[in-house]
DRENPATOR-607240 format. One record per residue (C-alpha): z, y, x; residue number from 1. Coordinates in nm, 3 decimals, padded with zeros to 5 digits. Layout:
% residues N
<<Z; Y; X>; NUM>
...
//
This chain:
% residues 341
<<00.726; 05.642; 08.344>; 1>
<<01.114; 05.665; 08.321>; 2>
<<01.114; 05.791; 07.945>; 3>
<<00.909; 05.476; 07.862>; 4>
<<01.168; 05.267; 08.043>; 5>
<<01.441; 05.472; 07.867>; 6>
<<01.272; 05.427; 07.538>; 7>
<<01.238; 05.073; 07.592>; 8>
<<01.587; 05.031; 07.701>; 9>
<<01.696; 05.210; 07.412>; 10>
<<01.498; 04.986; 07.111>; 11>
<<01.649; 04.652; 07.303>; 12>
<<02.012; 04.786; 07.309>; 13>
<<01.927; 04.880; 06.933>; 14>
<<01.775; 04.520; 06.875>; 15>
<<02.076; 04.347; 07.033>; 16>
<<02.278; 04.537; 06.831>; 17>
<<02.146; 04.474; 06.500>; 18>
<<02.140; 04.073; 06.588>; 19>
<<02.543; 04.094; 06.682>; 20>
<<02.545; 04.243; 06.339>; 21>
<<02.377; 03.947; 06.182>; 22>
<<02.592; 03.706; 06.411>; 23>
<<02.888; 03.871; 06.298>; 24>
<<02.800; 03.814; 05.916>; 25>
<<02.691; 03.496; 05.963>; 26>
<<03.033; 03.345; 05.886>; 27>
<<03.075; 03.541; 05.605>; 28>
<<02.718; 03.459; 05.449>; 29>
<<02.811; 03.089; 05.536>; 30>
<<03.117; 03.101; 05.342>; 31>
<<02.936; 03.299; 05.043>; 32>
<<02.645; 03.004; 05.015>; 33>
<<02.993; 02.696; 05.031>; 34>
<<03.198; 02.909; 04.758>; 35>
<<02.855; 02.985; 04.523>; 36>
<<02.556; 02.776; 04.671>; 37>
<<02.402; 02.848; 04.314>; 38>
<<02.432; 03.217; 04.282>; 39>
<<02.313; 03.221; 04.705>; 40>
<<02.013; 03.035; 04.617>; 41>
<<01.932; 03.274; 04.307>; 42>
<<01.978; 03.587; 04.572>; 43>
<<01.744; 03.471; 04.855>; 44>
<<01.473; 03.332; 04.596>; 45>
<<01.544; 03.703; 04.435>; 46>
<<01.437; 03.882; 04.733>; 47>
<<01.088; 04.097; 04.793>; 48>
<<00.890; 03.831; 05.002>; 49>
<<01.024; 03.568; 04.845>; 50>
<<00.879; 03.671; 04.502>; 51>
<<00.590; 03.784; 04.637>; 52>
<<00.499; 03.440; 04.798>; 53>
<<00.670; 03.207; 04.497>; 54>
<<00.302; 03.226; 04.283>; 55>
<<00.115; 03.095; 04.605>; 56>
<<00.332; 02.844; 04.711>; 57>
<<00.404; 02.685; 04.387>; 58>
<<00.037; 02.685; 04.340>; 59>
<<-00.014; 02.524; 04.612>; 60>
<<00.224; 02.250; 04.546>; 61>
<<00.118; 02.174; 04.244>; 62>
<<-00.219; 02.145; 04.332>; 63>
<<-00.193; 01.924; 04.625>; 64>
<<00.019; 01.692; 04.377>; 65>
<<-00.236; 01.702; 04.125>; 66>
<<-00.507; 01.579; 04.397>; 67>
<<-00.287; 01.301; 04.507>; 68>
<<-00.309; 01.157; 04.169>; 69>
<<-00.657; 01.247; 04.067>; 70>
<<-00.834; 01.159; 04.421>; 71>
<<-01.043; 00.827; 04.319>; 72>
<<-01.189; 00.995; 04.036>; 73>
<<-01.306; 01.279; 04.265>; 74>
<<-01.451; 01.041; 04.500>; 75>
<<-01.604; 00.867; 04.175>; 76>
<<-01.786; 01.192; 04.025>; 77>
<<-01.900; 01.307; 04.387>; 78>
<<-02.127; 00.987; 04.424>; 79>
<<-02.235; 01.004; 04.067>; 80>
<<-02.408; 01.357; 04.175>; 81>
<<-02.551; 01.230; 04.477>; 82>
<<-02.722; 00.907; 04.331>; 83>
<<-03.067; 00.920; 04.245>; 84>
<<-03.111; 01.221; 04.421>; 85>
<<-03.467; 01.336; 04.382>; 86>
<<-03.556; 01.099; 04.136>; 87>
<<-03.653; 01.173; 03.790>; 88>
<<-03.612; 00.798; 03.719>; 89>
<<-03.458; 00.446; 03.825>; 90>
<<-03.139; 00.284; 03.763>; 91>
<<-02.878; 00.530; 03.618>; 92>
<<-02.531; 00.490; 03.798>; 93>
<<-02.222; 00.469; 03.561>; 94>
<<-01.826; 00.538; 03.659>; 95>
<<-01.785; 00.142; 03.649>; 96>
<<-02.037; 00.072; 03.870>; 97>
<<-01.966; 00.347; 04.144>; 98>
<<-01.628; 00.197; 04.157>; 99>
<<-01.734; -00.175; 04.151>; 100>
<<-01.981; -00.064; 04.472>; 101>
<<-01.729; 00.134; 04.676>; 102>
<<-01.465; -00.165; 04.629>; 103>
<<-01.720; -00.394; 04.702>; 104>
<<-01.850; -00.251; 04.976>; 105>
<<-01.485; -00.187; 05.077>; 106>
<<-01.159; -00.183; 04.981>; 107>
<<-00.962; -00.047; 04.702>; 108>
<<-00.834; 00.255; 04.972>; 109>
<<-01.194; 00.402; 05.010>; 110>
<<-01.154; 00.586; 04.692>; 111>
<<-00.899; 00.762; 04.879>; 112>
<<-01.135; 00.891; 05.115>; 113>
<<-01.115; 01.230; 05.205>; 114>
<<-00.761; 01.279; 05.069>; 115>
<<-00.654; 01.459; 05.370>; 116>
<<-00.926; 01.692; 05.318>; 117>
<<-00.871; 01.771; 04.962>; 118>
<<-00.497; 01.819; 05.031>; 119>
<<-00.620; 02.076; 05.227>; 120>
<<-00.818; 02.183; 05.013>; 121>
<<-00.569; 02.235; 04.746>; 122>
<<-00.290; 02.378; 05.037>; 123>
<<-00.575; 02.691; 05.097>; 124>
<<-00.806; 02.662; 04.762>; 125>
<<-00.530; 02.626; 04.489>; 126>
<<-00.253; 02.845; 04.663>; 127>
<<-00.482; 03.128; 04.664>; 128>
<<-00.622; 03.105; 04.330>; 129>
<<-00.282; 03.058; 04.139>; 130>
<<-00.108; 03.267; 04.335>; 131>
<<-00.362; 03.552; 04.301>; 132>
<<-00.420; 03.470; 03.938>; 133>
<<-00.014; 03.521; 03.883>; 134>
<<00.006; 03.837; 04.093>; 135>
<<-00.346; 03.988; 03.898>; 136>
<<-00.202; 03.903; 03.565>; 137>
<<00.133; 04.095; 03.679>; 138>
<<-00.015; 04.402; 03.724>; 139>
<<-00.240; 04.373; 03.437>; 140>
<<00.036; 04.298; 03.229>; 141>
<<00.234; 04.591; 03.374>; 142>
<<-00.065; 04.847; 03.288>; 143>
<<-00.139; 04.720; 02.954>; 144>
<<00.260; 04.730; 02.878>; 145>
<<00.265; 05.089; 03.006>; 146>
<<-00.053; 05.195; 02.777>; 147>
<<00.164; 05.071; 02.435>; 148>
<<-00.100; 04.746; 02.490>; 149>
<<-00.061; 04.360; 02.480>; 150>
<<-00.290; 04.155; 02.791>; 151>
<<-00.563; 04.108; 02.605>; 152>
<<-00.841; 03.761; 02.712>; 153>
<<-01.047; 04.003; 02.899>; 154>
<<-00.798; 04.102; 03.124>; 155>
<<-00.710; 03.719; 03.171>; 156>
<<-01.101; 03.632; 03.235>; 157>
<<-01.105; 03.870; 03.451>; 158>
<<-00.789; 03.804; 03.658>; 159>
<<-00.888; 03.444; 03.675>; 160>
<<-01.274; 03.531; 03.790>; 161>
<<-01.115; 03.707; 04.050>; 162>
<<-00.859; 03.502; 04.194>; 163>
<<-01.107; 03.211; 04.178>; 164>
<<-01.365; 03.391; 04.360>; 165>
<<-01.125; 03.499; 04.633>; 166>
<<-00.980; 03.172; 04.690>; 167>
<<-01.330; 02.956; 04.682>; 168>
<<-01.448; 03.153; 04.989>; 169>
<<-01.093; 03.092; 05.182>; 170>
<<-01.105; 02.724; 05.109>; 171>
<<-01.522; 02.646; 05.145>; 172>
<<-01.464; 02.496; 05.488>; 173>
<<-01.201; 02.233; 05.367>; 174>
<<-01.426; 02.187; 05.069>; 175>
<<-01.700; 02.091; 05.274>; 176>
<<-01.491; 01.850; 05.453>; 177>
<<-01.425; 01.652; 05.194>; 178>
<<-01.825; 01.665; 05.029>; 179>
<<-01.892; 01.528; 05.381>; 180>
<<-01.641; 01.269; 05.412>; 181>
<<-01.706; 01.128; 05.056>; 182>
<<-02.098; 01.080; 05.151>; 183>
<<-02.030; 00.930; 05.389>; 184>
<<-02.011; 00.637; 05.306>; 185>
<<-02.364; 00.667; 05.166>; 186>
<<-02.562; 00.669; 05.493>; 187>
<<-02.677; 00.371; 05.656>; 188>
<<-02.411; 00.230; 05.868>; 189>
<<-02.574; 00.358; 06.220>; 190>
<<-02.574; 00.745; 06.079>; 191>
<<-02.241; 00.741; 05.967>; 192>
<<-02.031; 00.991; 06.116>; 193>
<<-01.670; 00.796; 06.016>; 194>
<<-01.422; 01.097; 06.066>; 195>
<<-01.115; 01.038; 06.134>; 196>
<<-00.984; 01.272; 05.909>; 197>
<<-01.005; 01.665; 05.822>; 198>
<<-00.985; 01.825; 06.181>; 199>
<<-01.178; 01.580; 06.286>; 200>
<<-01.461; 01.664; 06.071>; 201>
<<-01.363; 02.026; 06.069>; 202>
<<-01.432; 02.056; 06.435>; 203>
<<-01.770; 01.813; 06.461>; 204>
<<-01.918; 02.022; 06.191>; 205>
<<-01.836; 02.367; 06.374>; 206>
<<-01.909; 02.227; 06.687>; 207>
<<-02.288; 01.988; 06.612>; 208>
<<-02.456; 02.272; 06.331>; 209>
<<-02.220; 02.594; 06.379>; 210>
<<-01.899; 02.738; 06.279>; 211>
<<-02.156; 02.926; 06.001>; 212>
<<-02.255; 02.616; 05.828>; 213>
<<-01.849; 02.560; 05.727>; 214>
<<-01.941; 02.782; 05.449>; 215>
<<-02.248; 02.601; 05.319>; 216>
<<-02.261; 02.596; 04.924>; 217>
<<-02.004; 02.904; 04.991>; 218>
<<-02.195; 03.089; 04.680>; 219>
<<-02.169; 02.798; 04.403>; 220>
<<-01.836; 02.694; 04.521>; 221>
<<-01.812; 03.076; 04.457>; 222>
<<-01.947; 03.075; 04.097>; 223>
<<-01.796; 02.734; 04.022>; 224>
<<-01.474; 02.836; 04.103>; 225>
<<-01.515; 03.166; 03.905>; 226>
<<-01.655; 02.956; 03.609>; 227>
<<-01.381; 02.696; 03.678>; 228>
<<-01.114; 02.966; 03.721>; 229>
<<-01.267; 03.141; 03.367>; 230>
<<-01.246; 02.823; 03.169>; 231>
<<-00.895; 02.682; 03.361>; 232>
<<-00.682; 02.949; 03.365>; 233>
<<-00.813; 03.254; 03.075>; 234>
<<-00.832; 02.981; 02.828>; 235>
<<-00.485; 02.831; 02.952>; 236>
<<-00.309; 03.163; 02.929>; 237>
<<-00.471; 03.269; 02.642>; 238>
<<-00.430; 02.920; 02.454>; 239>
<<-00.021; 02.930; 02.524>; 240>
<<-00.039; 03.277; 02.460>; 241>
<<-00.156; 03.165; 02.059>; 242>
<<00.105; 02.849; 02.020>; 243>
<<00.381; 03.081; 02.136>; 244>
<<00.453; 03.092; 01.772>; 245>
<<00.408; 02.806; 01.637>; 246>
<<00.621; 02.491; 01.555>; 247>
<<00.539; 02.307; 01.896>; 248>
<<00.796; 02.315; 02.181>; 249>
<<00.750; 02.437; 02.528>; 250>
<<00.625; 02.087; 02.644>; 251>
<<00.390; 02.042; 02.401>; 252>
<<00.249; 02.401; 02.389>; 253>
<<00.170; 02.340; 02.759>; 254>
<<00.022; 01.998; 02.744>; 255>
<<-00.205; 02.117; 02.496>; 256>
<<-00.266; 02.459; 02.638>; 257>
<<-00.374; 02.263; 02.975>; 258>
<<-00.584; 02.030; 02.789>; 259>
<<-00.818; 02.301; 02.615>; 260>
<<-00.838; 02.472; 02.966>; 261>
<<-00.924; 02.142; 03.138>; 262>
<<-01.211; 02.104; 02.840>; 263>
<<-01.340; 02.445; 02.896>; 264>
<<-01.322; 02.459; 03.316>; 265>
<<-01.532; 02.135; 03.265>; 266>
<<-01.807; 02.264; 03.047>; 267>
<<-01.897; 02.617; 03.234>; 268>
<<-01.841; 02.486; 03.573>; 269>
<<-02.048; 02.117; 03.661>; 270>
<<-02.353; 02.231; 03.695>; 271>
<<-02.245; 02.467; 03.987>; 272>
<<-02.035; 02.170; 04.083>; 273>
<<-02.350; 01.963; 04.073>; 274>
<<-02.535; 02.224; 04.290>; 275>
<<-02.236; 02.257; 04.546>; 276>
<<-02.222; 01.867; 04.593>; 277>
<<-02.608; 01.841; 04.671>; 278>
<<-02.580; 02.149; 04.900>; 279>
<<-02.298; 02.047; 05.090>; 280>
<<-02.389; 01.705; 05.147>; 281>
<<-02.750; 01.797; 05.286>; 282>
<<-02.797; 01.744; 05.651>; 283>
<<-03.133; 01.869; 05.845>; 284>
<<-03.443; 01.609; 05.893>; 285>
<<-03.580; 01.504; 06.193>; 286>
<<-03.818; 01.812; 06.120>; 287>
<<-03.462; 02.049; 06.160>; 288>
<<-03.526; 02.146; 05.772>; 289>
<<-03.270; 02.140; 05.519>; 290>
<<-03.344; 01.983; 05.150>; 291>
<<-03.252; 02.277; 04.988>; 292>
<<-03.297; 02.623; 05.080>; 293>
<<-03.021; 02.745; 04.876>; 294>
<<-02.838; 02.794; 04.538>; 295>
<<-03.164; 02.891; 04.349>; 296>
<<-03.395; 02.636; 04.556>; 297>
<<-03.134; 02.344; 04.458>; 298>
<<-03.134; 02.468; 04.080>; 299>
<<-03.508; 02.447; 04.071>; 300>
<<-03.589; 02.104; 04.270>; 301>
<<-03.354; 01.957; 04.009>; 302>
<<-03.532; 02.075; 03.707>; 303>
<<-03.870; 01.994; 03.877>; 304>
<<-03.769; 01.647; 04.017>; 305>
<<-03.435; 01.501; 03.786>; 306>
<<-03.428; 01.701; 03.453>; 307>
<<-03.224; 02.004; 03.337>; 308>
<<-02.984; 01.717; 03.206>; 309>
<<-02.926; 01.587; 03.593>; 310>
<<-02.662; 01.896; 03.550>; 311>
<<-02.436; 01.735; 03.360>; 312>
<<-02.448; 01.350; 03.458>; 313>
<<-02.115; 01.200; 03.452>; 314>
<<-02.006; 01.514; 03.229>; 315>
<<-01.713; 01.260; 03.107>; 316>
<<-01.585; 01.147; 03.465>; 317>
<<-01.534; 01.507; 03.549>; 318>
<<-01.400; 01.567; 03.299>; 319>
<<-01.131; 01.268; 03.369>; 320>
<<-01.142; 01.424; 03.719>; 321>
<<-01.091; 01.825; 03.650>; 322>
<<-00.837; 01.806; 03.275>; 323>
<<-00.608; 01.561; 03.411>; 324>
<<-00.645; 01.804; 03.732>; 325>
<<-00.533; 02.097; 03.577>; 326>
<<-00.287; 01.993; 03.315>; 327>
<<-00.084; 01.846; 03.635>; 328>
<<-00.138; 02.130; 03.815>; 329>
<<-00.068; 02.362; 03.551>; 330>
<<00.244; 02.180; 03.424>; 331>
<<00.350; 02.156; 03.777>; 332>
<<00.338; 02.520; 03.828>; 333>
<<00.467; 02.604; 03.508>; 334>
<<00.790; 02.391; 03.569>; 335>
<<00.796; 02.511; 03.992>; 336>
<<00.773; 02.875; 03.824>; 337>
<<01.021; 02.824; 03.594>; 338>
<<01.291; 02.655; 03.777>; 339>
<<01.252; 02.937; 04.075>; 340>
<<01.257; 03.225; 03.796>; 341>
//
């Protein structure tokens, strides 16, 4: 009993010790930071953990600001997938007349619906995959470096397959937050749940069908974000990669880099999009049965009861919803990671 009290005695005399230490430098470090603020800032954003945690929170930001703008066009493409559902036929909704019916039914600030949820979204989803994506190609680029190799694209496919993967699973809940939000609007005006924002949803939805059912549509939010993740971020590295050498400057290399990725996340990843909406939206019947089953279940009813082209309806608003995405999120990142280099 007394050597534990010893030893403990000893580690906070050692602990006091080392924070007089710090309080003695303190003035010194203060002084440092007034004579060179620039050259202070270069050391701390130089250290270990800093660099370590620079890929996921630029990521971050720059995904969050990209959802700020993009937001009503999310909303927009969400309610394109959910109309007609389970009809092969009838009235085919268009962007303009979405809009015209959630304005009308509204006001202009329902497209924002849900923002709170996609900015979390982005603060889990988009930290994580850019920040793992940055880290993967790192090492990757280390290894091939050491081998006598350039990266090559199958290193960047794969680095980006991963990091999306990872990061869809970490940010399913908040992704189901906002699905749920943006239906809801949908439902007769007796079923509506009206949440008052993320948490609020976060917890009814844990609470009313199980903490479990937070990661509904987890496995094609998995594959769309590897898909996404494949066409966003391979064909964006690999794309600047190739107009390194030409005539074009920096800006222009990454517009257009970010433009072919937004073209190519587009085209592998709605129709897992598609099947993540329906899934995510679905609430049980009176009978306590679910629409859908799952993934596979979803994918079939659709052919069966819509058409194999149901996958892509309102290819060109997502389009306008995931390019402009990722070009501001890209070119946000780019410039975040180049004014902390």
């Amino acid at each position: 009993m007394s050597s534990a009290v010893e030893a403990a005695k000893r580690k906070s005399e050692a602990a006091l010790a080392t924070a007089k230490d710090i309080a003695a430098d303190a003035p010194a470090a203060m002084q440092k930071v007034r004579e060179d603020p620039k050259a202070a800032t270069q050391s701390f954003l130089h250290s270990p953990f800093v660099r370590g945690a620079l890929p996921f929170i630029n990521g971050g930001a720059a995904g969050m600001v990209a959802t700020s703008v993009i937001q009503p066009v999310d909303m927009i493409k969400v309610r394109l997938q959910l109309a007609g559902e389970g009809v092969k036929t009838g009235p085919k909704p268009t962007p303009m007349s979405v809009t015209r019916d959630i304005i009308a039914a509204g006001k202009v600030m329902d497209l924002y619906t849900g923002l709170s949820a996609g900015l979390l979204r982005q603060a889990v989803y988009t930290t994580a995959r850019l920040g793992f994506f940055d880290t993967f190609m790192k090492r990757l680029t280390v290894r091939a470096e050491a081998k006598g190799n350039k990266i090559g694209f199958g290193e960047r496919a794969t680095a980006g397959l991963a990091a999306g993967g990872l990061a869809a699973m970490a940010g399913n809940p908040a992704d189901l937050a906002l699905i749920r939000m943006q239906s809801d609007g949908l439902k007769p005006a007796g079923q509506r749940a009206n949440y008052r924002g993320v948490g609020d949803a976060l917890m009814r939805i844990a609470k009313t069908e199980g903490v479990a059912r937070l990661w509904a549509g987890a496995y094609p939010t998995v594959v769309r974000a590897m898909a996404l993740n494949f066409g966003q971020l391979a064909f964006f590295s690999e794309a600047k990669a190739r107009l390194k050498d030409t005539s074009m400057g920096p800006r222009a290399q990454t517009l257009t880099a970010s433009a072919v990725a937004g073209f190519f996340a587009s085209f592998f990843s709605l129709p897992f999009d598609f099947m993540k909406t329906r899934l995510q939206k679905q609430t049980r019947g009176p009978d306590g049965t679910l629409p859908y089953k799952g993934m596979f279940d979803c994918f079939k009813k659709v052919i069966a009861e819509e058409g194999p082209l149901r996958f892509y309806r309102g290819f060109s608003t997502y389009y306008v919803r995931i390019a402009p995405h990722a070009m501001v999120t890209l070119i946000v990142a780019d410039y975040l990671n180049f004014i902390t280099k």
